[in-house]
Structures are given as structure tokens and as C-alpha cells.
C-alpha positions in Angstrom: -17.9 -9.0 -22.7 -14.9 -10.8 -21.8 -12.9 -11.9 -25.4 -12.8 -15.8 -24.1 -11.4 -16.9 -27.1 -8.3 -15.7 -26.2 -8.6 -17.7 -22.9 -5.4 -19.6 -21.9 -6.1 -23.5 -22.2 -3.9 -25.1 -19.3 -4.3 -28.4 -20.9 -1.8 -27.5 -22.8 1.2 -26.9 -20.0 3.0 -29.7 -19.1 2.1 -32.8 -17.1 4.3 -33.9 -14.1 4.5 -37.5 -12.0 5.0 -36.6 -8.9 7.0 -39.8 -8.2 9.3 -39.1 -10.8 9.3 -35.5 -11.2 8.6 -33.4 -7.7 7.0 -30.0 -8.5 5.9 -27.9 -5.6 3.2 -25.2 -5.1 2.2 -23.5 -1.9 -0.8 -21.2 -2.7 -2.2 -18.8 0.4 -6.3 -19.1 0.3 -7.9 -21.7 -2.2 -10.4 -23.4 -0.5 -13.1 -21.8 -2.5 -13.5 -19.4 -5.8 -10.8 -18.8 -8.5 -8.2 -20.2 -5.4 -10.0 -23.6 -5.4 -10.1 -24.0 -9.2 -6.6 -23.0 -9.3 -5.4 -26.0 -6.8 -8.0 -28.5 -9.0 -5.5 -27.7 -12.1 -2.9 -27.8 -10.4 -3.7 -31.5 -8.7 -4.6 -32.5 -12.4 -1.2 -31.2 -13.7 0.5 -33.6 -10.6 1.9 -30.8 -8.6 2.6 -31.4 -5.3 0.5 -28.3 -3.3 0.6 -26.9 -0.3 -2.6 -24.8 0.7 -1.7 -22.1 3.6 -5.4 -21.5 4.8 -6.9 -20.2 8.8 -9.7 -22.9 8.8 -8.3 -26.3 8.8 -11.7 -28.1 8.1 -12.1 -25.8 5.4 -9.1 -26.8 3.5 -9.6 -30.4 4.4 -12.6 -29.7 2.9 -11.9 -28.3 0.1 -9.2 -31.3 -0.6 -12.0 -33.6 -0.7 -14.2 -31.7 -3.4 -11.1 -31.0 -5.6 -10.4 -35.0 -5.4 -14.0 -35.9 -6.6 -13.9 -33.6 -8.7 -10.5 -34.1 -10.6 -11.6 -38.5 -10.9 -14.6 -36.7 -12.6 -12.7 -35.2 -15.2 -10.1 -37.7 -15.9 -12.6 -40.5 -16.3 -14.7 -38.1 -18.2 -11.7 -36.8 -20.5 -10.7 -41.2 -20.7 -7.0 -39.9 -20.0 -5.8 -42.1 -17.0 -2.3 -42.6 -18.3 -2.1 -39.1 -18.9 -3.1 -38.0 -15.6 -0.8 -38.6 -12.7 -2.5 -36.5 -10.2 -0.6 -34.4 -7.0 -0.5 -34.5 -3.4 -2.7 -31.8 -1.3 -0.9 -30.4 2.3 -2.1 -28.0 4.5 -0.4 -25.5 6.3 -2.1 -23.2 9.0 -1.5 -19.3 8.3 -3.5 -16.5 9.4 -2.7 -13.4 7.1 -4.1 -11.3 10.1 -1.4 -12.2 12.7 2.2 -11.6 10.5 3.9 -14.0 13.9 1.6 -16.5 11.9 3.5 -15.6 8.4 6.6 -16.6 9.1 5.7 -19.7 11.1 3.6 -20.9 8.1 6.9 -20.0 5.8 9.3 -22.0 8.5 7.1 -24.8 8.4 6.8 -25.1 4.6 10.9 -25.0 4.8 10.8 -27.6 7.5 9.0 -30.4 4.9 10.0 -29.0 1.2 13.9 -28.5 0.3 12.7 -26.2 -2.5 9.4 -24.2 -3.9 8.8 -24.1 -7.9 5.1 -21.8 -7.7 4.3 -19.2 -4.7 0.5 -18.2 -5.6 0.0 -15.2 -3.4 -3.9 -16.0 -3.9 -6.2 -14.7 -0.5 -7.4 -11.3 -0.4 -10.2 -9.3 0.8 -11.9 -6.8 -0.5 -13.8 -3.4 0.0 -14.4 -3.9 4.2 -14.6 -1.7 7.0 -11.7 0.3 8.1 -9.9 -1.9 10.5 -6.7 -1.5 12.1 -5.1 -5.0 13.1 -3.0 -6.0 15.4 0.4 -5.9 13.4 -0.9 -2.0 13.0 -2.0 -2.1 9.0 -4.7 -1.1 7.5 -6.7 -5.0 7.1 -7.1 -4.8 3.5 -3.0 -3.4 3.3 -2.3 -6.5 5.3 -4.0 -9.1 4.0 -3.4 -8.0 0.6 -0.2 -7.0 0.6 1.9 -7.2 3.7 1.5 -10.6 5.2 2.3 -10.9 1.1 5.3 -9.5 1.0 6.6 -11.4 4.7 5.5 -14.6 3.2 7.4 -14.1 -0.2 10.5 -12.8 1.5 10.7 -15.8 4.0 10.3 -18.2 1.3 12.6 -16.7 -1.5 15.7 -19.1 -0.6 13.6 -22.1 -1.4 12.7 -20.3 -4.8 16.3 -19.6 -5.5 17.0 -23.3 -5.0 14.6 -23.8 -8.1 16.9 -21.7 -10.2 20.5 -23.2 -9.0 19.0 -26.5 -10.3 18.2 -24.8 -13.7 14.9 -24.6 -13.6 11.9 -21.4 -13.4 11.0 -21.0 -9.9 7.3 -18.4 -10.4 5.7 -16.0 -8.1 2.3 -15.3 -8.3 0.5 -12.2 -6.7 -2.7 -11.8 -7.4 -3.7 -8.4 -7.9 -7.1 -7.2 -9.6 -8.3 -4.3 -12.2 -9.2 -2.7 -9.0 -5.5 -1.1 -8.4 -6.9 1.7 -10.2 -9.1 2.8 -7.5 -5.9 4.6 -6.4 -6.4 7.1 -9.2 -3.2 9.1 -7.2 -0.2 8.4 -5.6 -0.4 7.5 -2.1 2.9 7.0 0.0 2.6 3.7 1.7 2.8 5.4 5.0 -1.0 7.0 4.1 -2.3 3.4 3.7 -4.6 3.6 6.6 -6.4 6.8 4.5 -9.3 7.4 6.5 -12.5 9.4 5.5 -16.7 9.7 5.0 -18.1 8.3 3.4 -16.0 4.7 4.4 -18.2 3.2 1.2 -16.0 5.2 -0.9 -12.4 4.7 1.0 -12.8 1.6 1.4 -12.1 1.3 -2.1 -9.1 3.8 -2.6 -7.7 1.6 0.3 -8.3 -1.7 -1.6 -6.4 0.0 -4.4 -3.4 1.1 -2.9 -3.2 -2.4 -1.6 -3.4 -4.1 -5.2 -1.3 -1.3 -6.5 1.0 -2.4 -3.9 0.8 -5.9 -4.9 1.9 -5.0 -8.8 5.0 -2.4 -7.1 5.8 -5.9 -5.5 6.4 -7.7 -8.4 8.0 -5.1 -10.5 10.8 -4.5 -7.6 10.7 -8.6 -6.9 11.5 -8.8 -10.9 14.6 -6.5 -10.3 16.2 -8.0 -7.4 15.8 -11.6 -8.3 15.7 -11.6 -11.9 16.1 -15.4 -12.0 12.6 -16.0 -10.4 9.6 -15.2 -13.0 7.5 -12.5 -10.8 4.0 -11.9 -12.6 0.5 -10.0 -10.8 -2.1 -11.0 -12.5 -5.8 -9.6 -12.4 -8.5 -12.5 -12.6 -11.4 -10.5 -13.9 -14.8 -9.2 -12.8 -15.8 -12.7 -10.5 -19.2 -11.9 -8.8 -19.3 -15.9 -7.6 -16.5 -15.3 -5.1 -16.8 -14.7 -1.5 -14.8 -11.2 -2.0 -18.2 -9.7 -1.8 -19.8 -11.0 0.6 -19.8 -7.9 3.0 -21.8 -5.9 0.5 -24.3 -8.7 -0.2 -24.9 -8.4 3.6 -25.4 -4.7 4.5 -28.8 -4.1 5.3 -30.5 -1.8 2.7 -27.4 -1.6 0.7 -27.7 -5.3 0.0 -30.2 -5.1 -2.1 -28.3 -2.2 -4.9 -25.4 -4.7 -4.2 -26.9 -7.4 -5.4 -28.6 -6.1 -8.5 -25.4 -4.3 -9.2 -23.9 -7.6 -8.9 -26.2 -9.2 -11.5 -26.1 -6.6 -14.3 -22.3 -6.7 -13.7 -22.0 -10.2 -14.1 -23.4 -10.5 -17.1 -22.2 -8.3 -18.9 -18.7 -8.0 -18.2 -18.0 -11.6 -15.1 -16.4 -14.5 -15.6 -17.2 -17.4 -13.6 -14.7 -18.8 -11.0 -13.2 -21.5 -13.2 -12.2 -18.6 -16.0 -11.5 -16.0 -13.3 -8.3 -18.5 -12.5 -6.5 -18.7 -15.7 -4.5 -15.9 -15.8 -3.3 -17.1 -12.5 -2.8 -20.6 -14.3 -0.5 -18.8 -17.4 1.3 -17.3 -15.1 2.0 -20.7 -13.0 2.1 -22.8 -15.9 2.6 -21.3 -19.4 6.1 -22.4 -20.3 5.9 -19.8 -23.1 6.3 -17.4 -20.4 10.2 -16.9 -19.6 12.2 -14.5 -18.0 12.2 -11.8 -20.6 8.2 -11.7 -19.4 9.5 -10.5 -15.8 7.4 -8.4 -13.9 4.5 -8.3 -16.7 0.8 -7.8 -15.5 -1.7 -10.9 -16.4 -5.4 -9.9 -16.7 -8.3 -11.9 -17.4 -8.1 -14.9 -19.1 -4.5 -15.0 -19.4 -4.1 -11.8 -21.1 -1.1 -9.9 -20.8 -2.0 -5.4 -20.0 -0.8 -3.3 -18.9 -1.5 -1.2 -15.4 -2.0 2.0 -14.2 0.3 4.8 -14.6 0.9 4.4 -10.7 1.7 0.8 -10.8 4.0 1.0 -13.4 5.9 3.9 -12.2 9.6 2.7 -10.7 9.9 5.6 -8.1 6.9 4.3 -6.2 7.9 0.4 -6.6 11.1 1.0 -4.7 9.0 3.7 -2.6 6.7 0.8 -2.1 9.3 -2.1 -1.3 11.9 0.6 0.6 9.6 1.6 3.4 7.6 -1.8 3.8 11.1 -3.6 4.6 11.6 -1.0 7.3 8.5 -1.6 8.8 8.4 -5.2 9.2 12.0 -4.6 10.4 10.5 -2.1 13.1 8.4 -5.3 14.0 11.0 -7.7 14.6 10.5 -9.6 11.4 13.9 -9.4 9.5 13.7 -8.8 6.1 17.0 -9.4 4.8 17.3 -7.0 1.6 20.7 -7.2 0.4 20.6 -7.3 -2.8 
């Protein structure tokens, strides 16, 4: 079982005005799960957040809940003063369609002048092999890739963070799960193929989350005046990650009891699963000498794999990724 008493308590990072004191997130995903409890935090600390989603009326949605829900807890907790709650935007992206990346990064830049949190939040998990459009492997892509675009584009409104003298923070969320690459893949074999696809779909899922951690590591390096941090949630069976294996028919069923006996033994709910997403975002304990650490459940800093850890395959990682989204028109300017 999860040690929760060493759970990080975000009632203890600061509290912002937004009138007085502008401090902007844009998290990708959100509307529901560990995402959703992450933008209620946020709102209660009085950031100012941007959620980059596909389903508009989802968000909008979502926006509502987290609302009710935050005048629930401030009345609750009798803080009023205390509280000065944020502002909730949307921004359509669709992490399938990279065009959709950088037009989602351009209109961020269009209404903010600067970024203080990127949350890399949406993911998917342990699907069908699928090939999309931008030629990825899905779970590479959503994972990772559109990821990595999306950070790139936006790293100049980080930087402006820093020239003002403050911590600008990215946030990728990775998972425990990078260690379903149990060997080194090149990012070129990313679209690893095989029978059964019930087993590689999961070495796929981990050379994307391995991926994610190479990211930061190399992100840590080139801008070492933006905080970079992965962080792994924990085991949370209440998200929709696993949906597609509560659904297949016959496997359902071992899904779902798996799911259970998991759950209880070693799963944390939704609200717990986004804390060590909330240190990394919040804890101003964490500085600059933390760079590039790995953040697993409940705020706990680990470290990962042998793989992930290893500098030859971050810059392996970040190198070839660069050229490819070059090859695609996308520009990834890496001069530093």
C-alpha cells in the first residue's frame, strides 16, 4: 500500500490573486481524473488556467464541476479571504493532428505574454496499434510527440517567466509504466509491432513514457533556468486510461477483477493520483538544483529505470525526434 503519509499537502504552496498577482497554467487534458483534480487545485490556488482539450463541451463541462466544487470547499474550509479563486480558458487541441499542436501553442501566445506551469497531462494508454496521420505510433504521439511540439512552441513564453526572475515549471506526466521498456529501443522502432498486440501494446506505452522522462532530462540541460520534472501519478484504476480493457469482450471481465484486486491493494484515487503532479507545479521547496528529478506517487521523489536515466538515449531521444518533426514541416528550432 501506497505510504500516504508522505503525501504532499498543496495547502501548503502559496496562494495567488489573480488581480494582483497573474500566474498562468495551460494543462493539455484535465477534464476528468487526476487532470481534473489538478485544474480544481490549481483554481483554488488563483491560477489563471488554460485547459487545451478536443471536446469543447467537455471542458466547458468540466469548468462547471470544478467551480461547484471549489465554493464547496472554501465555504466548507470557512477561508473566503484566503481563497481568491483563478480564471478557467479553453483552448481547442487535438494531440492526434500535430497541425493542431502548434495552432493551440500560437493561440495560447496570442492571449498570454508569458506561461509560469506547462502540465503535459493527456495520455493514453495500452490501445491498439495505430498508425496516425502525422505517421507515429498513437500512443508515441499522444504521449510523447505532440508533447514534445507543444513544449518546444511554447518555451519562449516560459523563458519570459525566468527574465522576470521567477520559476517557470514543466510538467510531463509520465507513469511507473516506462518500465515496460525493459530494453532500449531507438525511437525509430517506436511503431514495434508484434503477436500477441495485448503484450506490445505495452512495450509501446513504455517507450513512450520512457520517452516522456528522456524529455525532461535533455529539457533540464538545455534550459536549465526552467524547472523540468516527469512525474508518475500512481496505480489510478478510476481514470478513463483504461477504459479499452474494461471493454473487450471476454477479456473485460479478467480486466476488471484485475482492476479491483489492483486497486486495493496498491491504487490511489484520482484526487491522490494528482499530487505529485501538484509538487511538481507548486512545491516551492522544489528549485533548480531539483532539475530533471522523477516525481512518483504522492509527491515522492524516485528514481527511474536504468533506460530513462541513461544520457546517451535522452539526447538519442531528443536528437532524432527534432529531425522528424523538422521532416514534417514543423520547425523545431534547437539551438542551444
Amino acid at each position: 500500500m501506497p505510504d500516504r503519509s508522505k503525501f504532499y499537502d498543496p495547502t501548503n504552496a502559496p496562494y495567488y490573486n489573480p488581480s494582483v498577482e497573474r500566474r498562468v497554467v495551460l494543462i493539455t487534458g484535465g477534464n476528468t481524473g487526476i487532470g481534473w483534480y489538478t485544474v480544481l487545485h490549481l483554481y483554488l490556488h488563483g491560477y489563471v488556467i488554460y485547459m487545451a482539450g478536443r471536446t469543447k463541451s467537455k471542458v466547458l463541462k468540466a469548468f462547471e464541476d470544478i467551480k461547484k466544487e471549489a465554493a464547496t470547499r472554501i465555504l466548507s474550509e470557512k477561508a473566503e479571504e484566503k481563497y481568491h479563486v483563478g480564471e478557467l480558458h479553453y483552448i481547442y487541441i487535438d494531440l492526434l493532428d500535430l497541425s493542431s499542436v502548434t495552432k493551440a501553442a500560437d493561440e495560447f501566445q496570442q492571449q498570454e505574454q508569458r506561461l509560469d506551469i506547462l502540465i503535459n497531462n493527456a495520455g493514453v494508454m495500452g490501445v491498439p496499434y495505430q498508425i496516425t496521420k502525422d505517421d507515429y505510433e498513437l500512443q508515441y504521439q499522444v504521449n510523447f510527440v505532440a508533447h514534445f511540439l507543444f513544449t518546444c512552441k511554447l518555451i519562449p513564453s516560459l523563458l519570459k517567466v525566468a527574465q522576470d526572475g521567477q520559476l517557470p515549471r514543466i510538467v510531463v506526466l509520465s507513469s511507473i509504466g516506462h518500465n515496460f521498456e525493459f530494453k532500449h529501443y531507438k525511437p525509430e522502432q517506436h511503431k514495434l509491432k508484434g503477436f500477441p498486440d495485448s503484450v506490445y501494446t505495452w512495450i509501446r506505452y513504455g517507450i513512450a513514457k520512457t520517452a516522456d522522462i528522456h524529455f525532461v532530462k535533455e529539457l533540464s540541460k538545455k534550459y536549465p533556468e526552467i524547472l523540468s520534472l516527469a512525474v508518475h501519478p500512481g496505480i489510478v484504476l478510476g481514470t478513463e486510461l483504461y477504459n479499452h480493457w474494461r471493454q473487450i469482450p471476454v477479456v473485460k471481465y479478467g480486466s476488471n477483477a484485475l482492476f479491483g484486486i489492483s486497486n486495493k491493494l496498491i491504487g490511489v484515487t484520482n484526487e491522490e493520483g494528482c499530487l505529485s503532479t501538484l509538487r511538481a507545479a507548486l512545491d516551492p521547496k522544489l528549485t533548480l538544483e531539483n532539475n530533471g528529478i522523477y516525481i512518483a506517487t504522492g509527491g515522492v521523489v524516485e528514481k527511474p529505470s536504468r533506460i530513462a536515466s541513461n544520457e546517451k538515449y535522452c539526447k538519442e531521444t531528443w536528437d532524432w525526434n527534432v529531425e522528424e518533426l523538422n521532416k514534417r514541416g514543423f520547425n523545431v528550432e534547437d539551438d542551444r
